[in-house]
N, C-alpha and C positions, 0 to 999 in steps of 0.2 A: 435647697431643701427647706420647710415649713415644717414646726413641731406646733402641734396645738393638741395642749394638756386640756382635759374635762379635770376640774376638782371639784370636790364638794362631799358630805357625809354620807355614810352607807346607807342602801335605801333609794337613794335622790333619784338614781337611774341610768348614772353614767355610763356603763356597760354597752346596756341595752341604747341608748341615744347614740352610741358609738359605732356597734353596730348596725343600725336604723342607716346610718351617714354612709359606708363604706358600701351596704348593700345597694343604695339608691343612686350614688356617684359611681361607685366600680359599675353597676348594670346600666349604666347608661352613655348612649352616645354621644362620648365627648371626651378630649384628650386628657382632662381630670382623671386625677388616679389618686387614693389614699392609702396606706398599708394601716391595717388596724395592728398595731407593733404588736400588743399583747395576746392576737386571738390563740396563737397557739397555745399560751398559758392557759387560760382563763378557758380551752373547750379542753382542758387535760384533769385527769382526778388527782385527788390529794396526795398520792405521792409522786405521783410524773412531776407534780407544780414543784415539790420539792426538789425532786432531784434536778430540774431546768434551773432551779434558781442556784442552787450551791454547786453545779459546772458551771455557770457563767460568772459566779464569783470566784471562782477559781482562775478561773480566766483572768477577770479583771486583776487580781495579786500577780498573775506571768505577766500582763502585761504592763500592769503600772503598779508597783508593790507600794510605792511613797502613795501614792494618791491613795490608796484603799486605806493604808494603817492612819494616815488621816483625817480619816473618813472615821476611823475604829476610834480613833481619841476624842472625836467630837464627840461622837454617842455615850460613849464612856463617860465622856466628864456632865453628860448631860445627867447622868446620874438617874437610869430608869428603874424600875418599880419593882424590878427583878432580871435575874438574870435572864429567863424565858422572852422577855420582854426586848431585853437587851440582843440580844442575839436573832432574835424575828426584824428588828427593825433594822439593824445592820445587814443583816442578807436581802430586805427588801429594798433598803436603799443601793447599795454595791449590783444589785440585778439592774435594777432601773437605770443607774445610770450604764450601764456593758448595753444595754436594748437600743439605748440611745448615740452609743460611740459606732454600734455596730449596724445601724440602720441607714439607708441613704432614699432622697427622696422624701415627699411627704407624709407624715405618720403620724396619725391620731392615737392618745395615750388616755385611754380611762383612770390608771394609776400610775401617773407620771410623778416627777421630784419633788413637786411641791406639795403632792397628795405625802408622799413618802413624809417630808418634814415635818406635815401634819401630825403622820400616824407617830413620829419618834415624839415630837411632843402634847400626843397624849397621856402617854407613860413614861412622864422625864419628870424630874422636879427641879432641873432649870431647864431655861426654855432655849432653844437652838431656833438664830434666827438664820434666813434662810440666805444670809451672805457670807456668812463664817460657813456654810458648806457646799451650796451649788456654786459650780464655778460659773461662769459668764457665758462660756465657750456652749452649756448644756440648758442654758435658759429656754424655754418653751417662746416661740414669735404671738400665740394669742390664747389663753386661757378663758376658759367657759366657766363658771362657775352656776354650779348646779345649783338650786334652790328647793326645798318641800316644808312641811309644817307637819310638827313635830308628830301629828294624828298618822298621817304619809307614812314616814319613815320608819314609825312603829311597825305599822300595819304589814308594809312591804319587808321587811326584817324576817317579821313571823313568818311569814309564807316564805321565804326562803331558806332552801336545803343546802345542810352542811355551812352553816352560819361562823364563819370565825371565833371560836370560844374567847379567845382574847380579848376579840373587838366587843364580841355582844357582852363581858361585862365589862367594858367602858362606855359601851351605848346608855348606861343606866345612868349619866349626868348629859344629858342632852346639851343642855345651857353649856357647860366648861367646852363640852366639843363644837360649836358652835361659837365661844368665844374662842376659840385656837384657831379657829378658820379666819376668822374676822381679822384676827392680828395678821394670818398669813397673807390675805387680802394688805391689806393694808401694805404691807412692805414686798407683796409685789407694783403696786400701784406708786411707789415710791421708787422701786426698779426701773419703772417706764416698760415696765410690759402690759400690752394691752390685754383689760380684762371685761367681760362682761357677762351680766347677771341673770341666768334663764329659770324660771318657775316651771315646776315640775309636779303641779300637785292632781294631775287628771292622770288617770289610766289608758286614755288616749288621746295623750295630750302631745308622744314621742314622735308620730309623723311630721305634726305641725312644729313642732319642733327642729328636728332636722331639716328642713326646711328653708329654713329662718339660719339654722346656723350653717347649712353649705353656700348660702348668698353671703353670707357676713367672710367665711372662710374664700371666695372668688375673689372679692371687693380687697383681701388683704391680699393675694398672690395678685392682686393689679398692681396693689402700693409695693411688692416685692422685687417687681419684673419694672416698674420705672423707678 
């Protein structure tokens, strides 16, 4: 099994390049297969997404109760901005990692754990680095990290419906969120998980794109299978 996480800020495009990849490899002839883990989330409305995410954290507590209240002291002691805050970024990490115990095969993750770490320390006032909570066993084998300028991501934001109220006023320090990433870079890069850097700043820029990342995604299930 092959996990490769898309990270990067909202906007960038991860979604949509994820699906772009799935569409192009699942419809073609060849024993290549992807599961896009999150599409059943991500095509469901705002309270399906909830209700999917608080039974599989439910789940997660039947099944591993230590690991989740672990999980709950970390975010805790990260001390976030409220408790709204607090409790969005715990059901969104505790989902993500059940999608990923529960999946077998290979799976492309638009908002995988390290996207998750991100989003807890946007809204923490200490910072939670990403070895005190992903364990090893759920590290992603090659991460994309999405790229746009800062015009892009405005832009794309706007035009999109039912915008996370949360996120979009933390969108309004670009720079801090943009240094959060950079740190999380960094101490995946120090993990020895391989990461690389794709620019996203044309509106049809996403063919050529996945393109480029279903050859780089083969090249790695060669170095997986020798």
């Amino acid at each position: 099994m092959v996990t490769i996480e898309f990270l990067g800020l909202p906007g960038t495009g991860k979604t949509t390049l994820v699906k772009e990849i799935c569409n192009r490899v699942n419809d073609s002839e060849n024993s290549l297969h992807f599961t896009n883990a999150l599409e059943h989330y991500t095509n469901s409305g705002r309270h399906k997404r909830l209700f999917i995410k608080t039974y599989s954290v439910i789940n997660e507590i039947l099944t591993d109760p230590r690991k989740f209240f672990r999980e709950f002291r970390i975010i805790y002691d990260s001390v976030q901005l409220s408790i709204k805050d607090f409790f969005i970024v715990l059901l969104n990490f505790s989902f993500i990692s059940h999608i990923l115990r529960k999946n077998k095969g290979h799976i492309l993750l638009d908002q995988g754990l390290y996207q998750a770490v991100w989003s807890i320390n946007i809204s923490a006032k200490k910072y939670v680095p990403i070895k005190t909570i992903i364990p090893p066993t759920l590290k992603p084998d090659l991460v994309f990290y999405i790229c746009a300028n800062d015009h892009i991501i405005n832009k794309r934001i706007e035009n999109r419906d039912g915008i996370n109220l949360r996120m979009n006023k933390k969108l309004t320090d670009v720079t801090k969120l943009k240094n959060i990433a950079d740190r999380i870079i960094q101490e995946i890069e120090e993990n020895n998980v391989k990461i690389i850097k794709l620019q996203n700043n044309k509106t049809d820029q996403i063919k050529s794109l996945s393109q480029s990342v279903i050859e780089t995604i083969k090249e790695q299930l060669k170095q997986e299978i020798c």
